[in-house]
N, C-alpha and C positions, 0 to 999 in steps of 0.2 A: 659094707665097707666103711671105713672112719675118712671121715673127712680128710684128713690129711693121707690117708693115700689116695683119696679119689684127685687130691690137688696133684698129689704127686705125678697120679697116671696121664692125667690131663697137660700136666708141665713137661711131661716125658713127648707128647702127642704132637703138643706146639714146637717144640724144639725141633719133631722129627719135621713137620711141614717145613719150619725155619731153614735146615738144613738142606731139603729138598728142594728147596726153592731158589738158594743158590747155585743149584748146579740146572734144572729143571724149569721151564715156562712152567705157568699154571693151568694149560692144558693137557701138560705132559706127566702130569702128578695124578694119583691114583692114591684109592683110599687104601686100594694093595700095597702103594706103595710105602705109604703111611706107618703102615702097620708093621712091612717087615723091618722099619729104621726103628721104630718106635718099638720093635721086640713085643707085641700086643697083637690079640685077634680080632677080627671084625668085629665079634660079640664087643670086644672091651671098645672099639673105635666106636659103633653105635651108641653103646651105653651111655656114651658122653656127650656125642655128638650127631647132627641129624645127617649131616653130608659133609663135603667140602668144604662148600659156602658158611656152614656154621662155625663149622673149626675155624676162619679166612674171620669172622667178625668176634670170634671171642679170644684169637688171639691177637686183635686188634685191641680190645680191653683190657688184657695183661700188662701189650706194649704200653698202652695208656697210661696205666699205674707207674710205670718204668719214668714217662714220659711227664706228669706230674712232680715228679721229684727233685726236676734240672731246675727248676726256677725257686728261689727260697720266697716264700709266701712271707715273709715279710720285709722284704730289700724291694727298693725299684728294679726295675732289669737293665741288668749289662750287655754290654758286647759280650763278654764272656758266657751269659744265659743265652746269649743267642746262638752263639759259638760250639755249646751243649746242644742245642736245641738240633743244629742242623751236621753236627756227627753224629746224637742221635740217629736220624732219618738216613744218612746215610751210611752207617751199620745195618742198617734195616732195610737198603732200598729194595732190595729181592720182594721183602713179604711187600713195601708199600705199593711197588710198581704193582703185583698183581693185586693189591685191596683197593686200589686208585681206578682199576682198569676192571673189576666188577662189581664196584660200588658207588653208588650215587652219593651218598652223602661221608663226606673227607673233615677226617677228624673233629668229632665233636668235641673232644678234650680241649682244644686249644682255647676256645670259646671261654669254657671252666677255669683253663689254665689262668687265662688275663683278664677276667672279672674275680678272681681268688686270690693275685697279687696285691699285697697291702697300698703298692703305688695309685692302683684303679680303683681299692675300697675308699682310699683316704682324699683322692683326687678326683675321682670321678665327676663331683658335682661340677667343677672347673671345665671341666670337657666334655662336647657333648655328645651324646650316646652315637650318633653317626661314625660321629671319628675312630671312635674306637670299633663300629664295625665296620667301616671302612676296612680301618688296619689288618683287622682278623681276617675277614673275608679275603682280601688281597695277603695275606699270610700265607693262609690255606693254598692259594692257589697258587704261588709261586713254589712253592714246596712241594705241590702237586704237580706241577711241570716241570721244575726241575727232575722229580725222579723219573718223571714218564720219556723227559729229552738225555735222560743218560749220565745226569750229575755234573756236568760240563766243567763249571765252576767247581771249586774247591769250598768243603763247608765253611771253611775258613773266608774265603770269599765271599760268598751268598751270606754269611752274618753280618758281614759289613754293611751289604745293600740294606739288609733288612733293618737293621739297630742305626743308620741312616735315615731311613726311611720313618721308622717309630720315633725319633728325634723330632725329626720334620713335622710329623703329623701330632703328635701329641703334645708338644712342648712350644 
């Protein structure tokens, strides 16, 4: 198969988990069930993927790509990138709440994402490396409790805390 349909079957695959997961916990999803959304046979779900769990962390590296995009790599960041940031996550909270809830390690992107912005290439020396894991880390994790408490706040809301808080601590 050419690569572009193997991206294709595979984009086909994650969507179908995507979909499933809005209506479905991620115990109640099956690789049967996968397949009959996704129009595809076991052979073609294996071929790609080892299980569940696999599909759950590489379409975690899609969203990533997706995820990578909302901050312009050479502006400081705004309330408006954070604003991006967190209707991202919450378009998404379906897949994160069950990738949060079988996965130890929560977004590694973000890390990439604010060591990549021109703000932290060109400033960094100024501040010092704590601070900005400080940030991350406490980033990570409010976005990780927020999905897991239900989204309570409004993303709209939660970017203020956050683009507050990155004010504070960085600046």
């Amino acid at each position: 198969m050419t690569k572009t349909l193997k991206k294709s079957t595979e984009q086909q695959i994650e969507q179908a988990l995507l979909d499933l997961l809005n209506n479905d916990k991620y115990g109640d999803v099956y690789v049967k069930d996968i397949c009959q959304k996704a129009n595809i046979t076991h052979t073609t779900f294996y071929n790609h993927y080892k299980n569940i769990n696999d599909l759950i962390l590489k379409t975690e590296n899609t969203l990533n790509e997706s995820l990578l995009k909302i901050f312009n790599l050479n502006e400081n960041c705004t309330l408006n990138n954070f604003e991006d940031l967190c209707n991202f996550f919450y378009a998404h909270k379906n897949f994160y709440r069950t990738y949060f809830l079988i996965n130890q390690n929560t977004l590694s992107e973000i890390n990439g994402l604010f060591k990549s912005n021109s703000f932290f290439n060109n400033q960094n020396m100024q501040y010092e490396t704590l601070k900005f894991t400080f940030f991350v880390g406490g980033l990570k994790s409010l976005l990780k409790q927020w999905i897991l408490l239900g989204c309570k706040e409004t993303p709209k809301d939660l970017a203020k805390i956050i683009f507050d808080e990155y004010n504070l601590i960085l600046f």
